[in-house]
C-alpha positions, 0 to 999 in steps of 0.5 A: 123340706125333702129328705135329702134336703133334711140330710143335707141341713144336718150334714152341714150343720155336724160339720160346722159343729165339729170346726167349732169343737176344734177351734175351741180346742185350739185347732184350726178348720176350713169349708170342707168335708173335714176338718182341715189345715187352712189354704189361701182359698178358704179361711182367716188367710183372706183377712188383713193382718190388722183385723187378725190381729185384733181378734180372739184367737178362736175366732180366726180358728173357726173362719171357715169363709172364701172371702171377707165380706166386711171389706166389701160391704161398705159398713159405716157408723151407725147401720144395722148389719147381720151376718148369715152363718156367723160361725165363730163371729169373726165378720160379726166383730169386724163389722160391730167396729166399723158401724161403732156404738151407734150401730149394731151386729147381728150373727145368725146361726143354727149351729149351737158349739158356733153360737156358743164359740161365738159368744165366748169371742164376743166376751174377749173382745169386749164387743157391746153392740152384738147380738147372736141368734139361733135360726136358720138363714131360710127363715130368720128371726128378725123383723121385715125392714130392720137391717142396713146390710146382709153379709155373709162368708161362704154360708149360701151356697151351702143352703138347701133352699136358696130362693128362700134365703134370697126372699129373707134377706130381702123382707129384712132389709129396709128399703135402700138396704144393700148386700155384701157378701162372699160365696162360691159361685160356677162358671155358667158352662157348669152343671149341677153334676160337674159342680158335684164332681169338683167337691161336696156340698158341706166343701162349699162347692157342690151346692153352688149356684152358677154366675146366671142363677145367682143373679136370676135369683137376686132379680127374682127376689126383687133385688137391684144394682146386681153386681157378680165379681170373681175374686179367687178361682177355689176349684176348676170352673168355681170361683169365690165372688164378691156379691152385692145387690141393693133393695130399692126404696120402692119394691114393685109389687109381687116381688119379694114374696118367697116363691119358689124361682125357677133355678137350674140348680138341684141337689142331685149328685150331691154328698151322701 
């Protein structure tokens, strides 16, 4: 990993830090540079009122998401799920309920005031079939070909390695195992700088992918059925999208390995 990558991962990672402190607190935070009163763009806004109202109030405080995945994704009874950058464990706690007893939810984060707010929200919630892992989402800490569905809120935009995260979720997955998520996503007209303009790296927009890397990504990984849908514009050519891609029964060979892919997008420009 470069240095300014190594800057960037812990830019992000005392960012994050800092919104857990502050919803432990009481506070609220959202994807930004700091901590900030919530919009309708990013944060717990976005959820149903019925889900906000089944959940511990620290774990609404600390969505820092631009969508909600779970509503999305499809879960059903008995599959096996993880969320990518859990934060505070809100879409981990939506998603224990929909896939039931017989299921379970996996959170993963490297953030350790997240996994300890998490964790408290877990025990409020009573919520049985959970399990927190520390990790990053470029090299995660599960077993190839054990998880039903990947979702995640907002997180992959802010990786430094994005090929790899695409590779991970695709080793994880079991064969016909989909994704479901939310994330930022640019306008293909955008470059790299014109994206850096319209907000930093750790504000979830300067390290976004355009619609055509997004998918060049997710093909190149050995993902299928690539589905791009913009939901809500968060800045001037970004939108917050719905992103979904499903691993096939059978991988063709050399697909899925992890090497590097040849996206447009660089870190240059981005937060100092």
């Amino acid at each position: 990993m470069s240095d300014q990558s190594t800057d960037l991962r812990e830019t992000v990672r005392e960012r994050y830090a800092a919104a857990a402190v502050q919803a432990t607190e009481g506070g609220t935070a959202c994807c930004g540079p700091q901590a900030i009163e919530v919009d309708d763009n990013f944060g717990s806004t976005l959820y149903a009122a019925d889900e906000r109202e089944s959940l511990p109030a620290e774990a609404l405080a600390a969505s820092l998401g631009c969508g909600n995945p779970t509503a999305v994704a499809d879960l059903r009874e008995g599959e096996r799920v993880l969320d990518l950058g859990s934060g505070g464990g809100i879409d981990v706690l939506l998603s224990a309920r929909r896939v039931g007893a017989s299921g379970k939810a996996y959170g993963l984060d490297m953030t350790e005031e997240m996994l300890a707010l998490a964790l408290a929200n877990q025990r409020k919630a009573g919520a049985t079939n959970v399990e927190f892992l520390k990790g990053t989402i470029e090299a995660i800490p599960l077993p190839a070909n054990t998880i039903d569905v990947v979702i995640s809120n907002c997180v992959i935009n802010l990786s430094t390695d994005k090929p790899a995260v695409f590779a991970e979720m695709f080793r994880i997955l079991a064969p016909g195992g989909r994704v479901g998520i939310s994330d930022v996503v640019a306008d293909d007209t955008l470059t790299p700088e014109q994206r850096a303009e319209r907000g930093d790296y750790v504000g979830c927009i300067a390290g976004a992918l355009s619609f055509a890397e997004y998918r060049q990504g997710l093909v190149a990984a050995g993902f299928t059925d690539i589905e791009l849908s913009p939901t809500h514009t968060v800045a001037d050519g970004m939108h917050s999208a719905i992103v979904r891609a499903v691993k096939p029964t059978t991988a063709p060979a050399g697909v899925g390995s992890g090497a590097a892919l040849p996206l447009a997008h660089d870190n240059s420009g981005c937060c100092s």
